[in-house]
Chimera marker file (.cmm) of the C-alpha trace (Angstrom):
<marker_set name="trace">
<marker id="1" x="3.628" y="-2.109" z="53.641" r="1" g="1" b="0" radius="0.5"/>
<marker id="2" x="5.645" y="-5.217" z="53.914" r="1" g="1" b="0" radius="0.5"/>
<marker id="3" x="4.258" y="-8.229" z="55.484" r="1" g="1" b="0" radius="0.5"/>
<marker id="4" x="4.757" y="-8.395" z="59.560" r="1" g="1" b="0" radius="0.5"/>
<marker id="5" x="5.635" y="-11.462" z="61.326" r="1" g="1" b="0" radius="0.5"/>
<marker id="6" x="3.789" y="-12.129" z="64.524" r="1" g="1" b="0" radius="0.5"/>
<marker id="7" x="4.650" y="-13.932" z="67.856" r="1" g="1" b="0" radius="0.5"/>
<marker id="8" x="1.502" y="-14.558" z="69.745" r="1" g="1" b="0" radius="0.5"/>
<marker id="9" x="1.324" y="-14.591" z="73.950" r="1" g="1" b="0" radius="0.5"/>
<marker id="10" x="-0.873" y="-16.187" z="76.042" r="1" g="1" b="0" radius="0.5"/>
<marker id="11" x="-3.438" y="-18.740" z="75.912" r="1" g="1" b="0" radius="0.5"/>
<marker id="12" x="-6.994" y="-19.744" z="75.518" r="1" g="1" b="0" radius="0.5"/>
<marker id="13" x="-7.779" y="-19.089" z="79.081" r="1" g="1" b="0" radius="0.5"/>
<marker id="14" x="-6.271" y="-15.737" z="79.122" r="1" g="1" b="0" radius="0.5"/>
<marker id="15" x="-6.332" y="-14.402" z="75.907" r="1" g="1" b="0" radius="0.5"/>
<marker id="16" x="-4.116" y="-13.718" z="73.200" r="1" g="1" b="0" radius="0.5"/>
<marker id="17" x="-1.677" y="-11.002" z="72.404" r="1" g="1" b="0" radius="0.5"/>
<marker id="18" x="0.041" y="-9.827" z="69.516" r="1" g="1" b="0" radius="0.5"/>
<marker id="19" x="3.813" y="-9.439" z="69.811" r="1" g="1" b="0" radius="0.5"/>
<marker id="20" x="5.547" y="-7.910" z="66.083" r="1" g="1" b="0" radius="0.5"/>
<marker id="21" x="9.018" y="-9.806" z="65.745" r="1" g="1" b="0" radius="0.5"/>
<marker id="22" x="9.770" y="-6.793" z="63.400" r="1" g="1" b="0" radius="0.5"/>
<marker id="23" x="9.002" y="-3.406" z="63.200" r="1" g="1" b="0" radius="0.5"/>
<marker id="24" x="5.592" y="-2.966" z="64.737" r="1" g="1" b="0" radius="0.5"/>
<marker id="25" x="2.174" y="-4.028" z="64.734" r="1" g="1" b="0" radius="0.5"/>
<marker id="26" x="0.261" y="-1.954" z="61.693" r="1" g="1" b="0" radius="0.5"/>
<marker id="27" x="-3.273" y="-0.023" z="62.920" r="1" g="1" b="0" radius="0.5"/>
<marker id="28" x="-5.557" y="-2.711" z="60.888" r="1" g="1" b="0" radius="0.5"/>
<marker id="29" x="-4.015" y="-6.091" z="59.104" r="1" g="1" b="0" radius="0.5"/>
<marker id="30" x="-5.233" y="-8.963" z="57.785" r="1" g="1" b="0" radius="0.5"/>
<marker id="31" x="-4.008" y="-12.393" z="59.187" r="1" g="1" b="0" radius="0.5"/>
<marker id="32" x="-1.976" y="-14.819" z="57.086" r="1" g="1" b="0" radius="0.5"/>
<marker id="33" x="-0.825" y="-18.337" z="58.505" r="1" g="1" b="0" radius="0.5"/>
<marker id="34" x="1.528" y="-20.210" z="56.466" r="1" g="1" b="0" radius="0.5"/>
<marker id="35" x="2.305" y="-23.662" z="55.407" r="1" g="1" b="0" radius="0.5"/>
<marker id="36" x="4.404" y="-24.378" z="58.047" r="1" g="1" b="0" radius="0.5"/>
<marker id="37" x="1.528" y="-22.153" z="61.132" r="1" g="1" b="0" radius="0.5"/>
<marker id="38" x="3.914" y="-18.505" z="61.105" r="1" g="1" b="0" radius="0.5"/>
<marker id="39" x="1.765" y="-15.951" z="61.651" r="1" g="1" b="0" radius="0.5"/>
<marker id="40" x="2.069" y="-13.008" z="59.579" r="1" g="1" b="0" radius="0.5"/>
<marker id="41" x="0.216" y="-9.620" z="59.409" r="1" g="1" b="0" radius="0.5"/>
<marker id="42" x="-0.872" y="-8.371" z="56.062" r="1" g="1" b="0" radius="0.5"/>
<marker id="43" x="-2.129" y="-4.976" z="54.725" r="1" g="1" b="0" radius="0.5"/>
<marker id="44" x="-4.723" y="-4.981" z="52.932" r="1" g="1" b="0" radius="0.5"/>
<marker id="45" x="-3.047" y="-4.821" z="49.292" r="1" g="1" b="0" radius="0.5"/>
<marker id="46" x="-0.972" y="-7.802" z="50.216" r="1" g="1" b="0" radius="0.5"/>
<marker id="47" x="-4.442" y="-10.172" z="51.125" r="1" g="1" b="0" radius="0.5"/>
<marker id="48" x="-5.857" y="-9.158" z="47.904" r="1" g="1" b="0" radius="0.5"/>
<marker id="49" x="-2.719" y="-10.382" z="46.476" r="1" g="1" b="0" radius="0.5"/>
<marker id="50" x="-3.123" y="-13.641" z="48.298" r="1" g="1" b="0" radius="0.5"/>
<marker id="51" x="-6.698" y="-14.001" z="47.481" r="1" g="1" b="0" radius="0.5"/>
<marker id="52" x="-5.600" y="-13.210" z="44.033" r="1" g="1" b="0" radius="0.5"/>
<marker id="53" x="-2.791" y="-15.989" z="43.811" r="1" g="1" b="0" radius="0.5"/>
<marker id="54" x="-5.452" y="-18.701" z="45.367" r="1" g="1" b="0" radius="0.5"/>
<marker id="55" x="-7.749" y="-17.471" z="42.105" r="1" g="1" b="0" radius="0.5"/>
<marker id="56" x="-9.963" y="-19.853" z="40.672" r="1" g="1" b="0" radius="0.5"/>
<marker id="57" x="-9.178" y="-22.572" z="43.857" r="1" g="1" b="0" radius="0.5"/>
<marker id="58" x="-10.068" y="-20.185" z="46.335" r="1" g="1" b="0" radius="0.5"/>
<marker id="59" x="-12.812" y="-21.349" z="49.125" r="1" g="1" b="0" radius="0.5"/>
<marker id="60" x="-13.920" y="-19.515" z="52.356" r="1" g="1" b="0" radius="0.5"/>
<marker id="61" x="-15.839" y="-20.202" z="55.789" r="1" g="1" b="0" radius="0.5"/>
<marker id="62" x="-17.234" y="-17.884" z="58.007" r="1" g="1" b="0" radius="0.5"/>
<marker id="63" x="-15.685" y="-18.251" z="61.449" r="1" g="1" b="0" radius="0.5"/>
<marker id="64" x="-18.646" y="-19.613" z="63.652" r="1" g="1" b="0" radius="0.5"/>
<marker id="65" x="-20.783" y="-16.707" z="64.329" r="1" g="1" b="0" radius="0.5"/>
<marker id="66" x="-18.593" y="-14.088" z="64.124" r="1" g="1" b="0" radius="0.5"/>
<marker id="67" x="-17.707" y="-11.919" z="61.471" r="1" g="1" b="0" radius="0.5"/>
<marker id="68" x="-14.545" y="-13.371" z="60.787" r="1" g="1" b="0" radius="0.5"/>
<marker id="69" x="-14.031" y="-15.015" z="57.815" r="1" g="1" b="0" radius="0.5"/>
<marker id="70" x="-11.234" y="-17.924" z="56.523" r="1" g="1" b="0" radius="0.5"/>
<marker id="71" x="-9.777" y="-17.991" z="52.918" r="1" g="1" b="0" radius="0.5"/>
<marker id="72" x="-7.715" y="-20.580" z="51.684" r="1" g="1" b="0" radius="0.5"/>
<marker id="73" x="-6.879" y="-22.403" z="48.930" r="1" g="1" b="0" radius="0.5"/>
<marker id="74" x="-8.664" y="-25.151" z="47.898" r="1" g="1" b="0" radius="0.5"/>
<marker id="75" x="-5.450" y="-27.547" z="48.273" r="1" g="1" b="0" radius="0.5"/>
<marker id="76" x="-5.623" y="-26.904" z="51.971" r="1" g="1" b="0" radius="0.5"/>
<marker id="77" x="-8.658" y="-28.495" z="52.341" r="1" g="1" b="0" radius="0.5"/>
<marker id="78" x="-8.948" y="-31.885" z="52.914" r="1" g="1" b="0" radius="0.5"/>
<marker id="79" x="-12.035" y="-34.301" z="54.531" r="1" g="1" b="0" radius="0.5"/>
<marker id="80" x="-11.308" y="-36.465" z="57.296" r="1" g="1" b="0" radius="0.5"/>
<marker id="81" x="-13.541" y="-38.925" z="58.594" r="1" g="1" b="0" radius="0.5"/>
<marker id="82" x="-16.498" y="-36.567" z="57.292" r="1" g="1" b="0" radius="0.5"/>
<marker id="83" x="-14.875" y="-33.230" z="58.511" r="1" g="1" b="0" radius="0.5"/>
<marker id="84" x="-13.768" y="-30.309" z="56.700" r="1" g="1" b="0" radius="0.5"/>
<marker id="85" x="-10.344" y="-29.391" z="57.626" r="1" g="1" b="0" radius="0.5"/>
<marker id="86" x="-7.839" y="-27.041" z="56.654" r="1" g="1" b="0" radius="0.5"/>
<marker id="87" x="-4.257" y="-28.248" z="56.959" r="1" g="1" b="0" radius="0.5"/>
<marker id="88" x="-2.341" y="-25.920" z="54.638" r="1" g="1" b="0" radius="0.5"/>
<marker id="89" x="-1.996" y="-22.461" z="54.341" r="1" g="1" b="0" radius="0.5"/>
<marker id="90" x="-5.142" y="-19.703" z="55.317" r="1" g="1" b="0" radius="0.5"/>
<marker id="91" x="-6.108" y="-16.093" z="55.463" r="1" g="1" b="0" radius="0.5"/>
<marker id="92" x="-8.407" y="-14.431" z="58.320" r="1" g="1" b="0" radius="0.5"/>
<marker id="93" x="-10.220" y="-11.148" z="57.455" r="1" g="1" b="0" radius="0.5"/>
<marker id="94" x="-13.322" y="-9.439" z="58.936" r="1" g="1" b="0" radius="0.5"/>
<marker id="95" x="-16.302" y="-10.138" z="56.494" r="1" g="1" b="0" radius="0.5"/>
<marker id="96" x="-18.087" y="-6.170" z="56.525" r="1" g="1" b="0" radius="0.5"/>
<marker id="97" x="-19.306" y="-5.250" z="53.227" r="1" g="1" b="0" radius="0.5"/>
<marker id="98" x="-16.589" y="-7.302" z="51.202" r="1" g="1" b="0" radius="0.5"/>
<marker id="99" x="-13.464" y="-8.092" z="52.994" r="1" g="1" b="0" radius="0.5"/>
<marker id="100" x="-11.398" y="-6.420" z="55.511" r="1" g="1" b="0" radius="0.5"/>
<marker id="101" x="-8.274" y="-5.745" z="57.670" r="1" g="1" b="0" radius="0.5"/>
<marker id="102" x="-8.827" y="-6.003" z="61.452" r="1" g="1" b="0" radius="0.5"/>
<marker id="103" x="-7.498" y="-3.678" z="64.456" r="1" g="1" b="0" radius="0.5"/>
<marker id="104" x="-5.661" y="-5.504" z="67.268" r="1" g="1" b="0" radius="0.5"/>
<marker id="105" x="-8.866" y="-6.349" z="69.367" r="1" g="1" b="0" radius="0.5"/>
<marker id="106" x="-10.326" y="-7.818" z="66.062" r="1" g="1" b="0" radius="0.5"/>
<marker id="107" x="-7.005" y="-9.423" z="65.733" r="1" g="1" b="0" radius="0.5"/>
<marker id="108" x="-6.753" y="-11.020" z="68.918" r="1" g="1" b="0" radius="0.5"/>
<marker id="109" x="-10.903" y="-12.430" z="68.798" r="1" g="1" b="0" radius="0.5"/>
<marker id="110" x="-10.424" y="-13.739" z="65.301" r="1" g="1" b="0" radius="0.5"/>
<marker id="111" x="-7.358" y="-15.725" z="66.364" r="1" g="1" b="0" radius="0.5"/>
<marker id="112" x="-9.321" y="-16.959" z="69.733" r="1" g="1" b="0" radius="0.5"/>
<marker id="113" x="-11.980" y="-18.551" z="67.028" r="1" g="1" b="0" radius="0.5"/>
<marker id="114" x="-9.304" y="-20.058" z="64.816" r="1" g="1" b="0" radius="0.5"/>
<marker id="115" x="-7.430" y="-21.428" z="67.604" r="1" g="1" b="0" radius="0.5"/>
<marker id="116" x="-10.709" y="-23.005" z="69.350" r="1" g="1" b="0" radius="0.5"/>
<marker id="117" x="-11.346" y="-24.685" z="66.640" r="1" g="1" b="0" radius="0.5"/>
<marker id="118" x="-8.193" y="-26.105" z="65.813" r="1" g="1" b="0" radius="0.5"/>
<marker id="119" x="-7.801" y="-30.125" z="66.113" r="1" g="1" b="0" radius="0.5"/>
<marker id="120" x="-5.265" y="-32.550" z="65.807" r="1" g="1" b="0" radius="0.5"/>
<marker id="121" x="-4.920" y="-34.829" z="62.380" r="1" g="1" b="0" radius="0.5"/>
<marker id="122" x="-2.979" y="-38.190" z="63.171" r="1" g="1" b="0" radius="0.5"/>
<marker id="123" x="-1.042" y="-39.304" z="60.253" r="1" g="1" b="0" radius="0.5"/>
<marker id="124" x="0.924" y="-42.546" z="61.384" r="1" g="1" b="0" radius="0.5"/>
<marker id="125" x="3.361" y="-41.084" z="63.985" r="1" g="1" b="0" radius="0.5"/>
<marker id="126" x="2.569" y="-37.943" z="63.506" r="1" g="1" b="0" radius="0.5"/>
<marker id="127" x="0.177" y="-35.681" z="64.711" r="1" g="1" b="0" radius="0.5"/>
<marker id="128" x="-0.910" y="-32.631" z="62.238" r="1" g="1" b="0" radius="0.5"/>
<marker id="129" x="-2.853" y="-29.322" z="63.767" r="1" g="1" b="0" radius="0.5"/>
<marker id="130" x="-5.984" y="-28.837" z="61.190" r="1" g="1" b="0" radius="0.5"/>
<marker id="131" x="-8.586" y="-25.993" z="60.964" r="1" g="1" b="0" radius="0.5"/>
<marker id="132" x="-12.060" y="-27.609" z="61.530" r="1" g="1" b="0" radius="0.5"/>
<marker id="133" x="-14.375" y="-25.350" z="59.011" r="1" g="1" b="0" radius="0.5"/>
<marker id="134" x="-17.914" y="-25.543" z="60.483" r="1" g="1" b="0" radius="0.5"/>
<link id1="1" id2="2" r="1" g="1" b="0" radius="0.2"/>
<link id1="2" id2="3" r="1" g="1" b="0" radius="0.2"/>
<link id1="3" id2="4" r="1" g="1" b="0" radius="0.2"/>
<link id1="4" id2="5" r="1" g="1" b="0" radius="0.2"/>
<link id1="5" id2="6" r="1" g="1" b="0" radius="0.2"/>
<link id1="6" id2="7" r="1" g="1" b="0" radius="0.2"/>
<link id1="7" id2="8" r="1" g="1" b="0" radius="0.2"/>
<link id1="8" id2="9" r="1" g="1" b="0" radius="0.2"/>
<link id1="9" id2="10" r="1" g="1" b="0" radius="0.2"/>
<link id1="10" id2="11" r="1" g="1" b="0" radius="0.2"/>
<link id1="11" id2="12" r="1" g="1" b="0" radius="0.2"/>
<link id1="12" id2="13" r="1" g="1" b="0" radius="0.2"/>
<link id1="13" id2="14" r="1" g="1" b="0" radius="0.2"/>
<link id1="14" id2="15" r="1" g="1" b="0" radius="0.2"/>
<link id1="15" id2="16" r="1" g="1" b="0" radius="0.2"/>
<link id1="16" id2="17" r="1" g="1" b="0" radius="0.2"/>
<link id1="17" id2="18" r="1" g="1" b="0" radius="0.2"/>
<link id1="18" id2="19" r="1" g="1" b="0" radius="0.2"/>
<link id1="19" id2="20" r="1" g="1" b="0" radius="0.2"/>
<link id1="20" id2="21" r="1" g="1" b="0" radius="0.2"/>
<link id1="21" id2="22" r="1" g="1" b="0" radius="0.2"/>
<link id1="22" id2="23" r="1" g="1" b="0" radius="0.2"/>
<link id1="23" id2="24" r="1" g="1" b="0" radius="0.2"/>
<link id1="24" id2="25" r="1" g="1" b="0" radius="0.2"/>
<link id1="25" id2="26" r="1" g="1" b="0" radius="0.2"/>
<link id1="26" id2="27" r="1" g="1" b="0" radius="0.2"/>
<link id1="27" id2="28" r="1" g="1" b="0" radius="0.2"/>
<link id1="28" id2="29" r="1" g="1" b="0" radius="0.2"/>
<link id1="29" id2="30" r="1" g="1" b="0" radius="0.2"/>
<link id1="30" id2="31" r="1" g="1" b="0" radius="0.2"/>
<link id1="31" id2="32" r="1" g="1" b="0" radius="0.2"/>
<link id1="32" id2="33" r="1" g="1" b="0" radius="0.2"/>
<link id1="33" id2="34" r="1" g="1" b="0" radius="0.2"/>
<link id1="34" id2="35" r="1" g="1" b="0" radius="0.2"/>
<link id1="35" id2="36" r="1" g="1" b="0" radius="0.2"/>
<link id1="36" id2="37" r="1" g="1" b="0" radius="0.2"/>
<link id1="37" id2="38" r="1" g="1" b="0" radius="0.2"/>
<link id1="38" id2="39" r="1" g="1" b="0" radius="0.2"/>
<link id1="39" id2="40" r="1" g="1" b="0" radius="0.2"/>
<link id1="40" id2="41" r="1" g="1" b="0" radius="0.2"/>
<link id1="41" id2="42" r="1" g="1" b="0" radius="0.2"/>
<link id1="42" id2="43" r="1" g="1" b="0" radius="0.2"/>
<link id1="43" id2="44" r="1" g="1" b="0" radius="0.2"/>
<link id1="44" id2="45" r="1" g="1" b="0" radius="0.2"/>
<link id1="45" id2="46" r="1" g="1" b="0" radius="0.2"/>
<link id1="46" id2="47" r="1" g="1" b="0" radius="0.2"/>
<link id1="47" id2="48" r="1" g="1" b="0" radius="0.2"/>
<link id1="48" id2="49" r="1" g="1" b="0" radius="0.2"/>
<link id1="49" id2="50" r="1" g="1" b="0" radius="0.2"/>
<link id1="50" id2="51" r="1" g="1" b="0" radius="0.2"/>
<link id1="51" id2="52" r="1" g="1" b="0" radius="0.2"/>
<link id1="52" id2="53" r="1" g="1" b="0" radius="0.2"/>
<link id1="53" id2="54" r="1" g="1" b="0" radius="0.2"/>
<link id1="54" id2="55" r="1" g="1" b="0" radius="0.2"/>
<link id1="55" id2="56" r="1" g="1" b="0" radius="0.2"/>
<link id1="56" id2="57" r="1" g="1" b="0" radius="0.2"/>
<link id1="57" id2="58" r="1" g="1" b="0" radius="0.2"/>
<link id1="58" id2="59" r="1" g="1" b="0" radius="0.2"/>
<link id1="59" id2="60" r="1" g="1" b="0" radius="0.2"/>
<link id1="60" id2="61" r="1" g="1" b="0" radius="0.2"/>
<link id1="61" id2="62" r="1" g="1" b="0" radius="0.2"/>
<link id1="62" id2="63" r="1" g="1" b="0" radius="0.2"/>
<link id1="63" id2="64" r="1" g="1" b="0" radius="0.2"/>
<link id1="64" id2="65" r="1" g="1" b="0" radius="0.2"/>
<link id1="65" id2="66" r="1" g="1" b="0" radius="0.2"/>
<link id1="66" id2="67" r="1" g="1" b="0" radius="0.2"/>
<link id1="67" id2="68" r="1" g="1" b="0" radius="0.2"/>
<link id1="68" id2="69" r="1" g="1" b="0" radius="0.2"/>
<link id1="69" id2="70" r="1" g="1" b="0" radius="0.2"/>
<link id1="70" id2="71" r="1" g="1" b="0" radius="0.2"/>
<link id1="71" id2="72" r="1" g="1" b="0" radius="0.2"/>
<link id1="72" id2="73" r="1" g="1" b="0" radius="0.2"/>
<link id1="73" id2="74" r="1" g="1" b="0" radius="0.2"/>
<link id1="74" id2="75" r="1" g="1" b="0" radius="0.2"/>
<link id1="75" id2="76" r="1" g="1" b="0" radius="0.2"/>
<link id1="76" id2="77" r="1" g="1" b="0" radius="0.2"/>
<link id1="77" id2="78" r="1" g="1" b="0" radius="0.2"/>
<link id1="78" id2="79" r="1" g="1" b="0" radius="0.2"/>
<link id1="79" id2="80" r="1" g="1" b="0" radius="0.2"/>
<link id1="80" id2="81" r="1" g="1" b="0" radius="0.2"/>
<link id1="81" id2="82" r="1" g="1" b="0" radius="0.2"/>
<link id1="82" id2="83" r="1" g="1" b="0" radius="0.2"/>
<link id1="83" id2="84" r="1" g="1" b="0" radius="0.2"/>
<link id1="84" id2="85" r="1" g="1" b="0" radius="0.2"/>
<link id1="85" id2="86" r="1" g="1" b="0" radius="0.2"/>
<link id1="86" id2="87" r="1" g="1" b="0" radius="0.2"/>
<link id1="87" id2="88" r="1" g="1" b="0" radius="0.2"/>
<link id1="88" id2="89" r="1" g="1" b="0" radius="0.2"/>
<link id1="89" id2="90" r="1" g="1" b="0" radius="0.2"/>
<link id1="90" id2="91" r="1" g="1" b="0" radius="0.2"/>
<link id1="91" id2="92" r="1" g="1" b="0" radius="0.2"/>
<link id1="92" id2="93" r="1" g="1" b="0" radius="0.2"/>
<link id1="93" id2="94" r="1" g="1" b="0" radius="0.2"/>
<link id1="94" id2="95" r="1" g="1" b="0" radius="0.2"/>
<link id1="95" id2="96" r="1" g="1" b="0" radius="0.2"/>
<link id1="96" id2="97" r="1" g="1" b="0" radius="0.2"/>
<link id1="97" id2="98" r="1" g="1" b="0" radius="0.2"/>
<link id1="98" id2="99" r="1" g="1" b="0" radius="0.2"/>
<link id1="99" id2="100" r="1" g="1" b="0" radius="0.2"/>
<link id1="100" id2="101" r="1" g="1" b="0" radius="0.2"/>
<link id1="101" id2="102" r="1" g="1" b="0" radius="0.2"/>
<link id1="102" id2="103" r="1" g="1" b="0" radius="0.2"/>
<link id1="103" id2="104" r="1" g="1" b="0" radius="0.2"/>
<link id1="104" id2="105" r="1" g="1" b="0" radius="0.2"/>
<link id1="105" id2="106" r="1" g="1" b="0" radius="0.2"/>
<link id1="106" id2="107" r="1" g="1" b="0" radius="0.2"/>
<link id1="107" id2="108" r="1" g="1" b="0" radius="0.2"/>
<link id1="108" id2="109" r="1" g="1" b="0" radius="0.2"/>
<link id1="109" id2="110" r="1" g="1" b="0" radius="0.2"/>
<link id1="110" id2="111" r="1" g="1" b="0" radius="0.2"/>
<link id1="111" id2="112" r="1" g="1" b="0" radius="0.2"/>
<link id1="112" id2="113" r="1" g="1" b="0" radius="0.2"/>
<link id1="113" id2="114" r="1" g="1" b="0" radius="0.2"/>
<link id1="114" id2="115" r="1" g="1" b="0" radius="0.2"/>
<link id1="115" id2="116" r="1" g="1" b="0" radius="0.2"/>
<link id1="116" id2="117" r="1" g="1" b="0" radius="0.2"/>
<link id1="117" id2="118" r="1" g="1" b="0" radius="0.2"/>
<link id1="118" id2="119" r="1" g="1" b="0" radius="0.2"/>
<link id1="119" id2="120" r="1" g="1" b="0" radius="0.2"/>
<link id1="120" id2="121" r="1" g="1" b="0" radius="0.2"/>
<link id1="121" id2="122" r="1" g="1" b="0" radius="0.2"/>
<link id1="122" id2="123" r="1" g="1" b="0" radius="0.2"/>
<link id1="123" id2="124" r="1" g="1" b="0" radius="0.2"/>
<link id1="124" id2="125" r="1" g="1" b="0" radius="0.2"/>
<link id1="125" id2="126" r="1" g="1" b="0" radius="0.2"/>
<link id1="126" id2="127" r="1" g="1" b="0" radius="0.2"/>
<link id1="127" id2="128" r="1" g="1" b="0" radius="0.2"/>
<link id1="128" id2="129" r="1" g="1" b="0" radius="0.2"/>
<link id1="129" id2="130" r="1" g="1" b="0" radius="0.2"/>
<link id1="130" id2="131" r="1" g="1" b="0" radius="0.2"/>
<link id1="131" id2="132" r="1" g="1" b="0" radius="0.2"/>
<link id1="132" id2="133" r="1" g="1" b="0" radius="0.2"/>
<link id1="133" id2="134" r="1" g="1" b="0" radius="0.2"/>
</marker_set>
């Protein structure tokens, strides 16, 4: 399977949907947000890959108290004013007995946690959205 890119409806209040831009949403998927915050869905073959690419500089953070996990590259991570954030690229899974793709519903919660804890980085005039890992 290819990767799928992702348009997301809604909001915090009301929840979040998954939209596919092209073809269709897969049954389970892993999450992948890019450099620049696209959302794409990955198989499972294709978050290996990912998690194979970040090798050596790969880190992780469970998401709160769920069993959602983030992966990312080390180079994402960066401490500001004694938080851990992650400004760069990322990879949410479900954390069950290794790693592993999500259905929709798992989707849609893991993507509530990572936006709740998303905060704003100011960097002269501008103003950078950052992971906060816990």
């Amino acid at each position: 399977m290819e990767s799928v890119k992702v348009r997301i409806e809604g909001d915090a209040d009301v929840g979040f949907k998954f939209a596919a831009v092209a073809p269709a949403l897969p049954k389970k998927a892993a999450l992948y947000i890019s450099t620049k915050k696209s959302l794409w869905l990955m198989d499972y073959e294709g978050a290996l890959g990912i998690i194979d690419d970040y090798a050596e500089q790969c880190m992780s953070a469970m998401m709160g108290k769920t069993d959602y996990i983030i992966i990312y590259p080390a180079e994402s991570a960066v401490k500001v004013d004694g938080q851990n954030l992650i400004m760069g690229e990322c990879l949410i899974m479900k954390s069950e007995n290794g790693v592993q793709c999500m259905n929709r519903d798992e989707l849609e919660a893991a993507f509530t946690e990572y936006v709740s804890r998303i905060t704003s980085v100011c960097a002269g005039q501008y103003e950078l959205p950052a992971y906060q890992v816990d």
